[in-house]
Gaussian input, Z-matrix of N, CA and C with variables (Angstrom, degrees):
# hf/3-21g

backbone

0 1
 N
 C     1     B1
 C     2     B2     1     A1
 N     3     B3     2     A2     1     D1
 C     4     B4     3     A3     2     D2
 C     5     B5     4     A4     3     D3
 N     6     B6     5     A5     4     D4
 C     7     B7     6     A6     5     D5
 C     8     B8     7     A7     6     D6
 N     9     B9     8     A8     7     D7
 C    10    B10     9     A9     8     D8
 C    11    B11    10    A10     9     D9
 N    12    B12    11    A11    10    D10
 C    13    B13    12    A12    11    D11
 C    14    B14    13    A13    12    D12
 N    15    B15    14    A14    13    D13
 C    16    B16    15    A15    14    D14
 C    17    B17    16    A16    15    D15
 N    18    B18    17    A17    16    D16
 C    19    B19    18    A18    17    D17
 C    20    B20    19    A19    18    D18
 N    21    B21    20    A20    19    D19
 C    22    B22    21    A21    20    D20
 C    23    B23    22    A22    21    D21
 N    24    B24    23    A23    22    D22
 C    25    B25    24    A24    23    D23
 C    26    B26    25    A25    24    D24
 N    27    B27    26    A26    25    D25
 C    28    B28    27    A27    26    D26
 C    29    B29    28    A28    27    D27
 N    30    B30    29    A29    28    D28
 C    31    B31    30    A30    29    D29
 C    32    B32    31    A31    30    D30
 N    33    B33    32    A32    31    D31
 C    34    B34    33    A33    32    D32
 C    35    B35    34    A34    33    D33
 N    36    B36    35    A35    34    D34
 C    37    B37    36    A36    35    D35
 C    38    B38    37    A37    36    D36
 N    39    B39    38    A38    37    D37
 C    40    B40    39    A39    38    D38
 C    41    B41    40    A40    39    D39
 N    42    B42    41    A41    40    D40
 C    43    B43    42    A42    41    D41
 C    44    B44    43    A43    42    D42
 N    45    B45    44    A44    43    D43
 C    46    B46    45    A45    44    D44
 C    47    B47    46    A46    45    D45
 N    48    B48    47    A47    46    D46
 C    49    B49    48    A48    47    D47
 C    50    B50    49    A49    48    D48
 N    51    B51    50    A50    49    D49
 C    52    B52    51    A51    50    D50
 C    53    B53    52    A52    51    D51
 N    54    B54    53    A53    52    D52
 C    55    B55    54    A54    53    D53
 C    56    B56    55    A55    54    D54
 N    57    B57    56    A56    55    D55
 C    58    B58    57    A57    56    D56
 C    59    B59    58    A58    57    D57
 N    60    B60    59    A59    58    D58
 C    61    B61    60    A60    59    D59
 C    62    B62    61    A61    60    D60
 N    63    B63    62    A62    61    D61
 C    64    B64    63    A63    62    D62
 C    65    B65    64    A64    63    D63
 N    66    B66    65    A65    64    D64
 C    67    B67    66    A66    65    D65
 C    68    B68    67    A67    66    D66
 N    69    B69    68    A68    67    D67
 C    70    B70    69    A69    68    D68
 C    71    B71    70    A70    69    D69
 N    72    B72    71    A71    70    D70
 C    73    B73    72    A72    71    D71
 C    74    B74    73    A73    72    D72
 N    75    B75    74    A74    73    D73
 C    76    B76    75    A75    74    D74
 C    77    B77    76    A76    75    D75
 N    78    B78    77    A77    76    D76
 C    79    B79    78    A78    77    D77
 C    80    B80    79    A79    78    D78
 N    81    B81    80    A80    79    D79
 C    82    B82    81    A81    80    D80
 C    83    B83    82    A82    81    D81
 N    84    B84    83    A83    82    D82
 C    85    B85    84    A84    83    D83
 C    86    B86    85    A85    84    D84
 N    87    B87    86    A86    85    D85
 C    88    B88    87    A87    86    D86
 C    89    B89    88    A88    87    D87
 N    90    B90    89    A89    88    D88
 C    91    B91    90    A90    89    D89
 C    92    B92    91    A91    90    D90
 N    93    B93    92    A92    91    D91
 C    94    B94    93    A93    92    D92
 C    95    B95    94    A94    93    D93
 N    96    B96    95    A95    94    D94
 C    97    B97    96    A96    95    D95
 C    98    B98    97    A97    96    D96
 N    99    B99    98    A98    97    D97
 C   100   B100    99    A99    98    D98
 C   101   B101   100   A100    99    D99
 N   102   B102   101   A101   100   D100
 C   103   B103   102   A102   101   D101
 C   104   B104   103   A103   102   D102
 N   105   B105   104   A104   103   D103
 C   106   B106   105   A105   104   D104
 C   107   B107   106   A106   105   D105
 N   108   B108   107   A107   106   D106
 C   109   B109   108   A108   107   D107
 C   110   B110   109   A109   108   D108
 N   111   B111   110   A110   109   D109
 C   112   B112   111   A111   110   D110
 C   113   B113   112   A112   111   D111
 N   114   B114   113   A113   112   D112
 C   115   B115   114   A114   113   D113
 C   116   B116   115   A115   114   D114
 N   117   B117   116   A116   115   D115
 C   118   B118   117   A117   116   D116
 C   119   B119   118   A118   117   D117
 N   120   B120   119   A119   118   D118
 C   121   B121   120   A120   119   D119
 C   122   B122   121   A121   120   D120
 N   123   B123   122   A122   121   D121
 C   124   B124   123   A123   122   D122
 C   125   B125   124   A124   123   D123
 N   126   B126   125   A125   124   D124
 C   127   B127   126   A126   125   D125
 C   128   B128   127   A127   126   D126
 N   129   B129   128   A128   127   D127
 C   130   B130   129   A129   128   D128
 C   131   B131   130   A130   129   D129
 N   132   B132   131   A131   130   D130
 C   133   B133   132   A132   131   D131
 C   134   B134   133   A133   132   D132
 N   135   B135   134   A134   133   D133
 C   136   B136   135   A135   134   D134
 C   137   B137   136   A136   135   D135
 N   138   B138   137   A137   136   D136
 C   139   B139   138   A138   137   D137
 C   140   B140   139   A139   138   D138
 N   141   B141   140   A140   139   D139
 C   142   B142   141   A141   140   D140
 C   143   B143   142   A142   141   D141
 N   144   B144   143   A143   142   D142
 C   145   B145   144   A144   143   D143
 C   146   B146   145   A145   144   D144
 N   147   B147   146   A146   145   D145
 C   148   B148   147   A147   146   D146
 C   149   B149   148   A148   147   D147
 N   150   B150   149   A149   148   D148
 C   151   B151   150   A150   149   D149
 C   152   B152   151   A151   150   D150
 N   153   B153   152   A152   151   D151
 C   154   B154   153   A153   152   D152
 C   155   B155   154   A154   153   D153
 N   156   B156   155   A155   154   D154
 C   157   B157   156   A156   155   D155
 C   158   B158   157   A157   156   D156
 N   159   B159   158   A158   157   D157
 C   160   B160   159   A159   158   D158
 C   161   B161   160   A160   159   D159

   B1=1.4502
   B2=1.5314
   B3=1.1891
   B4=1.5952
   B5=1.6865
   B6=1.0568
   B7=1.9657
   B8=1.6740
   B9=0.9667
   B10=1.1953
   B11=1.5819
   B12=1.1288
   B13=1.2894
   B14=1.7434
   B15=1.4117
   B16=1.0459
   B17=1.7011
   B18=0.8689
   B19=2.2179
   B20=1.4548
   B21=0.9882
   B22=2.2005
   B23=2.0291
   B24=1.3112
   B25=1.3293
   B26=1.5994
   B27=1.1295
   B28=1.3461
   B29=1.5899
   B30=1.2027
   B31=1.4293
   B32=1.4678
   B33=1.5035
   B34=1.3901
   B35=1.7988
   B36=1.4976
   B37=1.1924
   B38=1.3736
   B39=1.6741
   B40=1.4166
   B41=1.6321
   B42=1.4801
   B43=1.4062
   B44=1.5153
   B45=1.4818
   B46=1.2953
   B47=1.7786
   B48=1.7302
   B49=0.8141
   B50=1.5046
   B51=1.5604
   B52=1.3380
   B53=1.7325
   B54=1.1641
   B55=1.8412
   B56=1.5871
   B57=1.4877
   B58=1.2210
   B59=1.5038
   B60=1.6159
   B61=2.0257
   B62=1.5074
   B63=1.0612
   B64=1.7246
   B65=2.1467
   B66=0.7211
   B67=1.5418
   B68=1.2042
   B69=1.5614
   B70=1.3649
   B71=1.3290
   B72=1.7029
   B73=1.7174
   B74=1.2779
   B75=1.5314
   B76=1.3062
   B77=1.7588
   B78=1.2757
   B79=1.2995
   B80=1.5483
   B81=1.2572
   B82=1.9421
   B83=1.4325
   B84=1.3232
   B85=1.3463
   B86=2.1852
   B87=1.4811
   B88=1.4320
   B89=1.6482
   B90=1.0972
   B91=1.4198
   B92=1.7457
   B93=1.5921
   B94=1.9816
   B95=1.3760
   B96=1.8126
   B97=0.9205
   B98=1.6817
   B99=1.3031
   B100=1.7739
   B101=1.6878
   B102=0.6826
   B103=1.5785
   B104=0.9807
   B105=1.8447
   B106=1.3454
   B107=1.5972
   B108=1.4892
   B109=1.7936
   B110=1.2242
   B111=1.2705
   B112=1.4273
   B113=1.2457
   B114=1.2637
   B115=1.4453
   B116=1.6143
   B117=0.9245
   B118=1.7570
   B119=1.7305
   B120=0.7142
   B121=1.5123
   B122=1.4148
   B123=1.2240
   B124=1.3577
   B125=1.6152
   B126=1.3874
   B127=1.3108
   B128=1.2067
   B129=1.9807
   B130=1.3244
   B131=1.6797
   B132=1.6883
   B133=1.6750
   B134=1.8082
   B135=1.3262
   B136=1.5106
   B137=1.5194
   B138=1.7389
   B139=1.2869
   B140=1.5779
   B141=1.3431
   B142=1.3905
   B143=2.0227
   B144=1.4654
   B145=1.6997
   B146=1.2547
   B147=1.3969
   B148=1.5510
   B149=1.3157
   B150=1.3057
   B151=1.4673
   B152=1.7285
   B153=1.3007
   B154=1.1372
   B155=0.9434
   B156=1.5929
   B157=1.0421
   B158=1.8357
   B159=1.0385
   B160=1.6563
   B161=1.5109
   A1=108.92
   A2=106.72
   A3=120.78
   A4=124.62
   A5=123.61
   A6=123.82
   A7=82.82
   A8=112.65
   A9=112.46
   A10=141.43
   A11=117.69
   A12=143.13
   A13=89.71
   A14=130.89
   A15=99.41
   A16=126.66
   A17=119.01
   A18=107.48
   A19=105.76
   A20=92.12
   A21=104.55
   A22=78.48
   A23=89.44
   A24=102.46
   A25=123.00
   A26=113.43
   A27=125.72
   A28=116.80
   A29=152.20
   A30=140.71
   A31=109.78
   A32=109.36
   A33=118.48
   A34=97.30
   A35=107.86
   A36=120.30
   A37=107.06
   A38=117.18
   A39=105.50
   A40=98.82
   A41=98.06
   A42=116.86
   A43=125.71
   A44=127.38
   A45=104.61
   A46=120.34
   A47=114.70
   A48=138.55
   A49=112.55
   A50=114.11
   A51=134.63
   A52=110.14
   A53=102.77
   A54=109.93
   A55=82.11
   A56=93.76
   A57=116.69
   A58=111.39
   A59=131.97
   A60=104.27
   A61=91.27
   A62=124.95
   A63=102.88
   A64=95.12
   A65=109.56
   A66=127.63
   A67=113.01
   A68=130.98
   A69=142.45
   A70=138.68
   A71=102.80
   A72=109.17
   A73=113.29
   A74=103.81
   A75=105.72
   A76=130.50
   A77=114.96
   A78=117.17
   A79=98.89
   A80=124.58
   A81=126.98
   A82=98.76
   A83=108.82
   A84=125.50
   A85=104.74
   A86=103.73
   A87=100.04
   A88=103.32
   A89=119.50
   A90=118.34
   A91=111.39
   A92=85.72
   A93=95.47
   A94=98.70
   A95=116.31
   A96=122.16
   A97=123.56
   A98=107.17
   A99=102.05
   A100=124.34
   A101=139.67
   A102=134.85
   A103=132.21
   A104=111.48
   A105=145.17
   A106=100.99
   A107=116.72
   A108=106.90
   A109=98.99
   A110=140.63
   A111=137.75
   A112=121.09
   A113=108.10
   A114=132.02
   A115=120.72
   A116=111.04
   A117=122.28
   A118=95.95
   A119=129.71
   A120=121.29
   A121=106.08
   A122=125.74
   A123=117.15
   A124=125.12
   A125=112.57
   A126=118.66
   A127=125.07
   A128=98.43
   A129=99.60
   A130=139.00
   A131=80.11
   A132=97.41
   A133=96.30
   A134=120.21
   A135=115.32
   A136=132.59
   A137=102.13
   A138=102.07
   A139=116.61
   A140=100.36
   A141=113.51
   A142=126.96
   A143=86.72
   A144=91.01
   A145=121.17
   A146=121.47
   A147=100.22
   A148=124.30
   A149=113.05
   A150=153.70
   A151=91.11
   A152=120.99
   A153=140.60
   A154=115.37
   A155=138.73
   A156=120.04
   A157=109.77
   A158=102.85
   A159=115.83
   A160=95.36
   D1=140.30
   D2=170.93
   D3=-46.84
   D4=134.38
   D5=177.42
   D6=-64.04
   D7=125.24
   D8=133.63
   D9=-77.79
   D10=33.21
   D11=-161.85
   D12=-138.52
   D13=-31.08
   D14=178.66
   D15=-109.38
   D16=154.03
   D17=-179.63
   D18=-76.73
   D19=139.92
   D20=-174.74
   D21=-90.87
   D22=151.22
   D23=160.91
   D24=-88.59
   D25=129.03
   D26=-169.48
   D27=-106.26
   D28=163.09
   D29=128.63
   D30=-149.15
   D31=124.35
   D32=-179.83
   D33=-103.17
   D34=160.92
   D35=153.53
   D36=-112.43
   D37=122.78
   D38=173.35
   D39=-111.33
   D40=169.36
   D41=175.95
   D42=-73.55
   D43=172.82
   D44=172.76
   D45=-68.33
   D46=-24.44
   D47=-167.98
   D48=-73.61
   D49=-11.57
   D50=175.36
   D51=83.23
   D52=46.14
   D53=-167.18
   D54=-121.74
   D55=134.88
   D56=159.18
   D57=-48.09
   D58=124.73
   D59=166.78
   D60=-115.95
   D61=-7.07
   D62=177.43
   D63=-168.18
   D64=138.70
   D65=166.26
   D66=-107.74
   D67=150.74
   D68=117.73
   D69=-124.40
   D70=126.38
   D71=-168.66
   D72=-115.21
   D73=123.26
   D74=-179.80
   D75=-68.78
   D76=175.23
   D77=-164.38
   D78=-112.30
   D79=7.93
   D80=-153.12
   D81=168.48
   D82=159.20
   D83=-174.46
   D84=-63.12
   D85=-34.18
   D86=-171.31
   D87=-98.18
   D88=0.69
   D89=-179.63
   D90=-90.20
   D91=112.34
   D92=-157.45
   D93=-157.22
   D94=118.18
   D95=-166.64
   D96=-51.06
   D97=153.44
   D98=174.14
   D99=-58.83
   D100=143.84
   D101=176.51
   D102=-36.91
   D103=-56.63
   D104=168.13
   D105=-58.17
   D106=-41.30
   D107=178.48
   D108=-77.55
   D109=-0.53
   D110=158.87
   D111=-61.03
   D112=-70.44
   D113=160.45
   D114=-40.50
   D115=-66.40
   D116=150.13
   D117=-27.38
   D118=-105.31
   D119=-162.84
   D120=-39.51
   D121=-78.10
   D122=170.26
   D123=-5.74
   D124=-60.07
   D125=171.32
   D126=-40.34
   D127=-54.59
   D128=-179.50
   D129=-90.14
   D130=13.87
   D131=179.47
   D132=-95.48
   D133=-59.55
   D134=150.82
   D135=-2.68
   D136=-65.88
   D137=-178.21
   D138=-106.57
   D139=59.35
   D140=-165.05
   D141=15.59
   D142=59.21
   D143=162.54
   D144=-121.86
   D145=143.46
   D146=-176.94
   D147=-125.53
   D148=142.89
   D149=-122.58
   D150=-119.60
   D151=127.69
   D152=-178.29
   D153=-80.65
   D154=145.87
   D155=174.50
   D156=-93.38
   D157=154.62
   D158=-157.07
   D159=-78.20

C-alpha cells in the first residue's frame, strides 16, 4: 500500500475545453511517464484522436 504521506506523480494533458484527453498515474515516487509518451498523446490530442486515459 501507498505512504500516504507521499504524492504519486501524476501528469494529465487537458483540453482547451478543460477535459481530461489522457492521464498518467504513477505507482511510486520514480514511476513517471516517458517524454515521447508525452508527446505521443499530445500528437494525438492535436490531430484529433482520442487517447485514453491510462
Amino acid at each position: 500500500m501507498a505512504d500516504p504521506e507521499v504524492a504519486i506523480p501524476s501528469v494529465f494533458v487537458v483540453r482547451r475545453d478543460g477535459t481530461v484527453a489522457w492521464s498518467y498515474i504513477g505507482e511510486r515516487m520514480s514511476d513517471r511517464p516517458a517524454s515521447q509518451m508525452v508527446l505521443e498523446a499530445l500528437d494525438g490530442i492535436a490531430g484529433g484522436a482520442s487517447n485514453p486515459a491510462r
